[in-house]
Each structure stands twice: as C-alpha cells, then as structure tokens.
N, C-alpha and C positions, 0 to 999 in steps of 0.2 A: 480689669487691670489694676493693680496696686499703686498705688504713691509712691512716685519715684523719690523715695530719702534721700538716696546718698547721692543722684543728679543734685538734688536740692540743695544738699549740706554743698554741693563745691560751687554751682552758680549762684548761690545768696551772694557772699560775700564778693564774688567779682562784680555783682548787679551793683550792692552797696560801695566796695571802690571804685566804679567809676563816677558813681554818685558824688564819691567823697573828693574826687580829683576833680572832676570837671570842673570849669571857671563858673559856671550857670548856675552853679547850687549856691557856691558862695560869691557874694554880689559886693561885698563889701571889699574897700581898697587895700592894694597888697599891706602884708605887714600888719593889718589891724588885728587889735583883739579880738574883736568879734568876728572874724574868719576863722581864725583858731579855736576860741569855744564851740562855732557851730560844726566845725571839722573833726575836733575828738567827740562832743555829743553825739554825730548822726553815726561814725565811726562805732562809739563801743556799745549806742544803739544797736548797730547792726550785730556786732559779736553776742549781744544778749540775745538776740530774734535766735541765731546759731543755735545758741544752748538748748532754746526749745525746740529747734528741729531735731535737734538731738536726743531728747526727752521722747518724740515721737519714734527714732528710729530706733532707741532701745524698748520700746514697750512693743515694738512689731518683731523684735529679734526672739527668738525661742534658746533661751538654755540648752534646754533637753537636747539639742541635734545643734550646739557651739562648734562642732569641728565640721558643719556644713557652711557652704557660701550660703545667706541671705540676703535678702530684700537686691536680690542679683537684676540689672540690667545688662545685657546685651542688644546690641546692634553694631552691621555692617560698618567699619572705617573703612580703610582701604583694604577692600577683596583680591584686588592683583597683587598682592601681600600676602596676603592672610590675616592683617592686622584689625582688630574688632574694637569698638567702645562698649566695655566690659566692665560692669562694679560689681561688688559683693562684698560683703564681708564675715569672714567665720570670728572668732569671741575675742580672739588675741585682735586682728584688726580695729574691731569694735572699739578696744578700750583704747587703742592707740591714737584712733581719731577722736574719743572721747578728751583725752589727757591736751588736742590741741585745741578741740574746739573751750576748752574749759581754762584753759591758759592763755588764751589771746584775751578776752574781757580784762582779766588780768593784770596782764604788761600792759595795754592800754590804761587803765588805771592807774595803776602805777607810773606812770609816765606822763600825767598830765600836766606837773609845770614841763617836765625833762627839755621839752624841746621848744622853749620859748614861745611867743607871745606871735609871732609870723604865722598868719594864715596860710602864704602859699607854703611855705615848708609844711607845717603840720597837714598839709591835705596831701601831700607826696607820702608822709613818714604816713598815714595813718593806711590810706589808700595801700601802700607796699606791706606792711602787716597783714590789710586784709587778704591780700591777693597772695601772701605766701599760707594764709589759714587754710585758701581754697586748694589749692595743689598738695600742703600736704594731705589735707582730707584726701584727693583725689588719689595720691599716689599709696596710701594706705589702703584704698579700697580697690586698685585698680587688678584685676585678672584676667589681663591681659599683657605676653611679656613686653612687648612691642609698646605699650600702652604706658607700662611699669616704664620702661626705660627712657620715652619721651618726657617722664613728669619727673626721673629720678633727676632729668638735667635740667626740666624749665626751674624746679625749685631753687638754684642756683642764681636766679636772677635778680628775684628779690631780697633775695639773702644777702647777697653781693652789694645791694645799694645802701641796706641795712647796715650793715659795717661800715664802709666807706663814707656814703654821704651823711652818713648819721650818726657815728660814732662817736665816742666820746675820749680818747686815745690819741696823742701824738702822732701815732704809729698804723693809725685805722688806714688808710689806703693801703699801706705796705701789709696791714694783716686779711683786707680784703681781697688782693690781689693772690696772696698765696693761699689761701682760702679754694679761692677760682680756678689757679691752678691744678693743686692738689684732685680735685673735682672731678676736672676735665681730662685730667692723666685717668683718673679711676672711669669715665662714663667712657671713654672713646675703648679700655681696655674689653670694658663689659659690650662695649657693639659688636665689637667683633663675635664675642663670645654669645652675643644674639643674634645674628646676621649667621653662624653656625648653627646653632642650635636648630633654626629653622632648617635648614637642608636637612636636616635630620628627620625631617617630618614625611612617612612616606608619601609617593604622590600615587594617584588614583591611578590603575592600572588603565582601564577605558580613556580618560583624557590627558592623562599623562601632568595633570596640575594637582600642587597641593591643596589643601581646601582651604576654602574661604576664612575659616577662623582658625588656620593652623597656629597663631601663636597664643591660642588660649591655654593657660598654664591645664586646664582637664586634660587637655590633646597632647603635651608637650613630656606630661608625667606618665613615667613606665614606657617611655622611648628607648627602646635595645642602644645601646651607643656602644661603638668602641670606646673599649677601656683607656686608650690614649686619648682619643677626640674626648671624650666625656672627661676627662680630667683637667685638660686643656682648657675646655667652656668652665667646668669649674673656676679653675684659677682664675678666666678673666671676670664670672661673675662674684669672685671671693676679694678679689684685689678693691676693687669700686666700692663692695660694702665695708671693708676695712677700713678704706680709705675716709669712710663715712663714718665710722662706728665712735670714737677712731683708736685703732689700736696699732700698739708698739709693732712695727718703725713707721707708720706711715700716719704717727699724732701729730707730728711738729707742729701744723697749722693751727689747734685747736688752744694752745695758752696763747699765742698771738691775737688769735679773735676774743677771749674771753675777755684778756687786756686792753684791748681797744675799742669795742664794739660795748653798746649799751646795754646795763644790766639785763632789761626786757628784749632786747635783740638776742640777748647771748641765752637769757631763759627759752625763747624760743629752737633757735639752732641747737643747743645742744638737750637741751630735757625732750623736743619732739624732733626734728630736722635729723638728728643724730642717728635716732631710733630706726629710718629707715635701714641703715647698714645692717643692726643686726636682726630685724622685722623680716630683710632680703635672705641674712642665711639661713632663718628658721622657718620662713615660705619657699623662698627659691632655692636655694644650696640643696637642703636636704631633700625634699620631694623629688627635684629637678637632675639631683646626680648623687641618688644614696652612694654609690662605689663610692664614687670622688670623694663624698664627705667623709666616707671612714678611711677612706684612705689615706685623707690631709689631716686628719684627725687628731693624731700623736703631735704635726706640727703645733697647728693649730693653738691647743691645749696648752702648750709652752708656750708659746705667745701670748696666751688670754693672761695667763700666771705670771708673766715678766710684766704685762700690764699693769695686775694689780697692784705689784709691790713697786713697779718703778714708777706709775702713777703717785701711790702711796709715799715714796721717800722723793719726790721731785715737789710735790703737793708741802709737805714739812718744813724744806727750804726755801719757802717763797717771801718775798716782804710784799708781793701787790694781790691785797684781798682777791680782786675778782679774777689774776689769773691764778691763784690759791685753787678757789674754787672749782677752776678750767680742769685741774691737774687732778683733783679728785672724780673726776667723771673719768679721766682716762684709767682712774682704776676697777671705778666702777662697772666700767664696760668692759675691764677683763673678767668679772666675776659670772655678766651675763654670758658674756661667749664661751665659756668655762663650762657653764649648766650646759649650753646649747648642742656643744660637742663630743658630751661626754654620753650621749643619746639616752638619757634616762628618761623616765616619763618624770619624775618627782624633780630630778635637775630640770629639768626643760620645761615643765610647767613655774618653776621656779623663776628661770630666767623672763617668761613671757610678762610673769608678775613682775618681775623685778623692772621691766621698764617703764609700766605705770608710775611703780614706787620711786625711782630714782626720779622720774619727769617730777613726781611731788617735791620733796626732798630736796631737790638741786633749786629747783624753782624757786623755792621759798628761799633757802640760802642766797642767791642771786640777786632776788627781789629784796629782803631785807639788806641783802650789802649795798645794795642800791638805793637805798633808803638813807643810811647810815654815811654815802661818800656824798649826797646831796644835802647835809646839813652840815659837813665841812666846811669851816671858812673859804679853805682851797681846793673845796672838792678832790678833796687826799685819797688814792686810794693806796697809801702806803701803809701796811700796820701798826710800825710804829709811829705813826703820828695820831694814835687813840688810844686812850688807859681812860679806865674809871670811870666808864661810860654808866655800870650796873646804878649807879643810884642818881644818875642824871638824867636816862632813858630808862627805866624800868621796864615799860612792855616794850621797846627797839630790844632790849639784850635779853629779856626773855622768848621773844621771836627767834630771834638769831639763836638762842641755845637748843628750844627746840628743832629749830630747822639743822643744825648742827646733829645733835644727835640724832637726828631721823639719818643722816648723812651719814653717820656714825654705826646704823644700824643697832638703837637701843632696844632692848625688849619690852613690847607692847607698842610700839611703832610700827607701821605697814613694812620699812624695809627690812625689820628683824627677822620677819615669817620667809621675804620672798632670799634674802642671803642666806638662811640656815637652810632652808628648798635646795639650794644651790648648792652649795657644800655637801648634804648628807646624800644627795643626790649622784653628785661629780665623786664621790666616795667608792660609791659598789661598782665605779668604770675605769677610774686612773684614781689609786688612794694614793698615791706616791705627789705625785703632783697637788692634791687635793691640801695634803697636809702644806706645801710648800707655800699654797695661796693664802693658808689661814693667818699668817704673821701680816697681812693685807688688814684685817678686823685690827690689831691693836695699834697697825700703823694708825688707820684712821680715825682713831680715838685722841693718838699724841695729836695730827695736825686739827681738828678740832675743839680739841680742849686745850690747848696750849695758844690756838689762836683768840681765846673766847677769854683767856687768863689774860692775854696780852692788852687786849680792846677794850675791856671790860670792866676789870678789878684791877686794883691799887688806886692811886693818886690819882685825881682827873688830869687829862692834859692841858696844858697852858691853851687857855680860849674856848676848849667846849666845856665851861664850866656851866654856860646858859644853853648848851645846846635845846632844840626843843624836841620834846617826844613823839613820836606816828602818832599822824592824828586820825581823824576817822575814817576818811577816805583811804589810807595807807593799812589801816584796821580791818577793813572789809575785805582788802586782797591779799592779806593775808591768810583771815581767816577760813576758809575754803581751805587752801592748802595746808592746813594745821588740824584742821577737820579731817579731812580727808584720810591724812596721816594715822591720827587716832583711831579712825574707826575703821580701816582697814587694815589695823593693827592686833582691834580687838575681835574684828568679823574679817578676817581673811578670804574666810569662803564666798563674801560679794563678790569678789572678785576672780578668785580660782575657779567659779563655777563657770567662768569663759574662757578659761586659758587651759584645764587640767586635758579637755577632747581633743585641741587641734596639737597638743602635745605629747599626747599618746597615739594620734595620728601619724605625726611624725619622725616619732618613736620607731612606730609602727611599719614604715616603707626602710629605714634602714635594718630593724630587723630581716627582714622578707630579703634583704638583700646577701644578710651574713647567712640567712637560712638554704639560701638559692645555691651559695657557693658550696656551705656543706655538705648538701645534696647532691650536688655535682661532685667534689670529692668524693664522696661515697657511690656516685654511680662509678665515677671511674675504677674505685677500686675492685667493685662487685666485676664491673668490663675486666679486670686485670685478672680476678681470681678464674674468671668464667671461661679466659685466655689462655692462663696455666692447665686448668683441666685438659681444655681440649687438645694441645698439645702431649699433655700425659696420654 
C-alpha cells in the first residue's frame, strides 16, 4: 500500500489546529505574550511540516501520465448514496494545492505582529488558517462530487470567521456576511444540480440501486443526459463556481472583503479560496456536461471579457490600496475563464497556469500592501495618503513594483507566458472577443503604474518621512513569491509540464462532443438521401 499524501496533506494541519486552539498547549494566562509566541511558532511550524509533505507528494507524482488521477484514495462514505472518500489529483490539482500549501507559511509570517500580543486570539486566528489550508487541500483533491460539494461549503466557515472576527476594516462583519451569503445562494444552487446529476446515474438492472460510488466524477463522465436536464445541472454547477471565481455580475462580494478582511486573509481567499470556482469549470463543467459548456459558451466568453475590462477600469478608480487590488483579480479571473471556454488546448493550458501565476502575483501584491498600511502612523489604507516612499523604503517599493508588474503581466514574469497562453489561444476560437479583452493588458499597466507613481515617487508625505523598511522576517515571505515569479517566467515548462495533459484532456471530451453531433448530422442526412432514393 502506498503513503497516503494527500489524506496526509489535509489531516496535518487539522491535527496541528486543534493543537494550536486547545487551552492545554498553551498554559500561560489569557492575553500573555508568551501564548501568542507559542501559538504562531507551533502554528507556522506546522505549515512548514505541510511544505515537506508536499515535497513528498510531488516526487511520487509522474509528469508523464499529469492528466491522470494520482496518489488516488478511495473508500466507502455513505454507500446508500453513492457518496465515497475519494482523493487524487491529476497536474493542474497538484499545483493548486501546491500554491496553498506554499502561501499559508506565508501569511502566517507575514502576520506575526498583525494580530497583537493575545494568546487566546492568536490561537483562534492561527488554528482557522490552518483548518482552512486543510479543506482547501481537501477540496482540490477531492473526486468525488458529493465530496467536492461538502468541502466547496465547509471552506466557507473559516473563511467567514477570517473576515469578520479578524478583519481589519470598519465594514468587516457587513463584508463577511455577504461574503456568506453570496456563497450559500451559489452551493445550495449547485445541490440541487448534484442531487440531479446523480438520478442520472443508471441503476443496476438486477437490484434496481445505483452503485456504491455512483458520484465518482470516473462514473458521472460520459453520462447520455438530456440536452435540457444536462444544461440545467450545468447552470446550477456554473452559477456557485462564478459565484466563487468571482465574475461579472455576481463579484460585488469580492472588493468588500478585500477592504475589510486582512491582507493575509484576503491573500488567502482570493489567490487560492477563489481558484476553486474556476478549478470547478475546468474539472466539473467541462468533463461533466461538454454540451452544456459549448453551448453556454458564447455567453460565458462575454462575461469573462466584461470582467476583464470592467475589473480593469473599477480597479483605476479606486483610492483604497487593498480593495485596488480586489478589483484587479476580478479581471484577472476574466482572462482565465476566457482561456477556459474558448476550448483550446494552448488557451486552456494557459488558463490552468494562469492560476498558479495570479495566486503568486496577487499574493505578493496583498502581502506587500500589507506590509506598507502596517507601518502607517494610521494604518491608511488610502493612497493618497503615501508619496515618496521609493527612497524611504527602497526594498518595500521595489517589492511592490515587482509584484505590480508580475500583476501587470511584464515579460519575463510567470504571468506574461500564462496571459499571452490565453490570448493566442482564445484567438483561433472567438478572435472577435479575444481582441476586445486585450485593452484589459494596458488597462492594467495604467492601475499599477499610476498607483506605484502615486505611493512612491514625488515628495514624501507629511510623517513617513522615518518610515522604516521590510525587515527580515518581511524579506523571507516575500522572497519565495518573487522567486517564484521569476523563474517560472524564465522556465515555464516547470510548470506547463502539469497543466498542458489535463487540458488537452479536456479539450479533448468537448471536441468528441462537436464530433458526435457532426456525425449525427451527417448520418441524418445520408438517412435523408437513402430516403429520397427509395422513394424514387
């Protein structure tokens, strides 16, 4: 029997939160310092332990066969269901849990004054990080639908306390509450739409039951559906990933949170937390109802493109750094869904890359703004209440430039390879559209070089004249994500060599679909011609 990884990757960190909550670890009296020290040490102890199991389940993982499940567990959950405990993951998964398990050490770092000197808080705050690492890992790996859907809602939980209880925002309850809402309109839409899905699964002629692991997505794919039923399940599993992703109309939630919710909360939610919605269309949608997807497709495509550009000019307009930065994700995530839908293998590998590259990119952006509104006298995050930071901070605005321009999609950056993927890609399927997203690239040039002009150079402003610069600790969590950047910039294929299989895979089942139909046209007409004979 093999080493169960990816069990592993999801109960470490809940073994370590309850470690890091329970009263018994930390002995010292509420509110001390030393509950606090000992609660982020054991805490981003544990997220480093992650990284190496990490390490281990990429070296068990095989390139060669990336558009296969790996290092897969199953076993029986509930059989009077069908519903199984099911892991695996094919290349695109892989790096999705990579990108979380690699960004929680992270924001923990980053956040080690953030949340004061209180033991029992910082054993809740650090405890709800871990426990949202675990779920996403879980729900990245999960291949089971029934399984997907349980974890697409528990993530909701800690995410929810994350904002609210911990936020740093006036407005954080009001942005955690519609957060939660938004959420819960999208998971209760997609039940339904799995709660169908399974009647769809035939049942055993002899016992008259469906089988045991009928909602394993193996079982679930290449299900004959009527063309109405099967469009219908689409839409409610397309609406919840949307809802997630998040795109135009159903973002509103996502500048609320970024604004209220802490820099390392909001790097979380939106560079990995976010990635399920569109992880769902490019495992679920497509595989699960090629018709559907080509047939939502045209919409779709205009949605992803009203994203990028209205992401783009809402992002321009903004005076608060971190929901700035909120607004440029909602473009971003029009660009991937763009690739996604336009069923190319080159866009669609593109877009799988591209949500590694935006998780770097944003992250660092986030994490550096975070850095930059905690050395505010008033913890501002207004932008103009910073100028002329570039020769006060030299490495804080040289961090921020680069993370800017990775955001930017500069050339020689990881996000240059995976947006140009996506473009020339979404070219040879919808060029009409394709040209209409590309004013999206100079959009996001003005809102981060103009923001970078504003914060940065001219006059200092009144009082960060002594500001002080990232120091080392701030230096270390950085660099990873600047790394990262660069050299997935210059070696893309580290990366592509796991995303290019399961995206000609899934290329792959919607061709077979436009192939099936032509086919069918064409037997009918051979029927028609075969019809006139015989009548002659």
């Amino acid at each position: 029997m093999t080493f169960p990884w990816l069990t592993t990757l999801v109960v470490f960190p809940l073994v370590a939160a309850a470690a890091v909550w329970l009263p018994g670890l930390v002995r010292t009296r509420r509110g001390s310092a030393g509950g606090a020290t000992l609660a982020k040490t054991t805490a981003l102890g544990a997220a480093l332990v992650e990284v190496l199991l990490l390490i281990g389940a990429f070296v068990e993982f095989d390139t060669a066969t990336a558009a296969e499940y790996q290092l897969s567990e199953t076993y029986a959950w509930i059989p009077q269901i069908g519903a199984s405990y099911a892991l695996g993951v094919d290349g695109v998964s892989l790096l999705l849990i990579a990108l979380a398990v690699v960004l929680v050490p992270l924001v923990l770092a980053a956040a080690w004054r953030e949340q004061g000197d209180n033991g029992l808080h910082l054993r809740r705050y650090t405890a709800l990080v871990l426990i949202l690492e675990a779920l996403m890992v879980a729900v990245f790996a999960a291949r089971d639908v029934f399984l997907f859907y349980v974890l697409f809602e528990a993530v909701l939980i800690p995410a929810y306390f994350l904002i609210g209880g911990f936020g740093q925002g006036p407005r954080r309850r009001r942005a955690a509450v519609r957060f939660l809402m938004f959420s819960l309109a999208g998971g209760l839409i997609m039940l339904a739409a799995v709660i169908a899905l399974y009647f769809q699964v035939p049942v055993d002629p002899e016992t008259g039951l469906r089988p045991e692991d009928a909602f394993l997505t193996a079982n679930l794919t290449g299900l004959e559906l009527d063309t109405v039923a099967g469009r219908l399940m689409f839409a409610g599993f397309f609406i919840a990933f949307a809802i997630k992703a998040p795109m135009v109309p159903v973002h509103t939630w996502l500048p609320d949170v970024a604004g209220n919710a802490t820099p390392g909360t909001s790097t979380l939610l939106i560079c990995v937390l976010d990635k399920i919605g569109t992880f769902g269309m490019l495992t679920l949608c497509l595989p699960l109802f090629p018709e559907a997807s080509r047939w939502a497709a045209p919409l779709v495509i205009g949605l992803a493109v009203v994203s990028v550009l209205y992401g783009a000019i809402a992002a321009i307009g903004q005076t608060d750094l971190l929901r700035l930065v909120g607004w440029t994700s909602v473009s971003h995530f029009g660009f991937i869904i763009l690739g996604i839908f336009t069923f190319t293998e080159l866009g669609t590998a593109g877009s799988a890359f591209m949500m590694l590259n935006h998780g770097l990119a944003t992250g660092a952006l986030f994490l550096t703004a975070g850095f930059l509104i905690a050395r505010h006298p008033e913890k501002s995050q207004v932008i103009s209440d910073y100028s002329g930071l570039r020769t006060v901070t030299p490495v804080l605005a040289g961090t921020f430039l680069v993370a800017g321009l990775a955001t930017l999609s500069l050339p020689g950056l990881a996000t240059f390879a995976s947006e140009i993927m996506v473009l020339v890609g979404a070219f040879g399927d919808a060029p009409g559209w394709t040209l209409a997203a590309v004013p999206g690239v100079v959009l996001a040039a003005l809102y981060i070089l103009l923001t970078y002009q504003k914060m940065f150079t001219g006059d200092v402003a009144e009082g960060l004249d002594r500001m002080p610069d990232i120091g080392r600790r701030e230096r270390l969590v950085a660099a990873p994500l600047v790394l990262g950047l660069l050299v997935l910039g210059l070696v893309p294929q580290l990366a592509l060599d796991y995303v290019d299989a399961p995206a000609t895979e899934a290329v792959a089942a919607i061709e077979a679909v436009a192939d099936g139909g032509a086919d069918d046209g064409a037997a009918g007409a051979d029927d028609t011609g075969a019809s006139a004979e015989g009548n002659e």
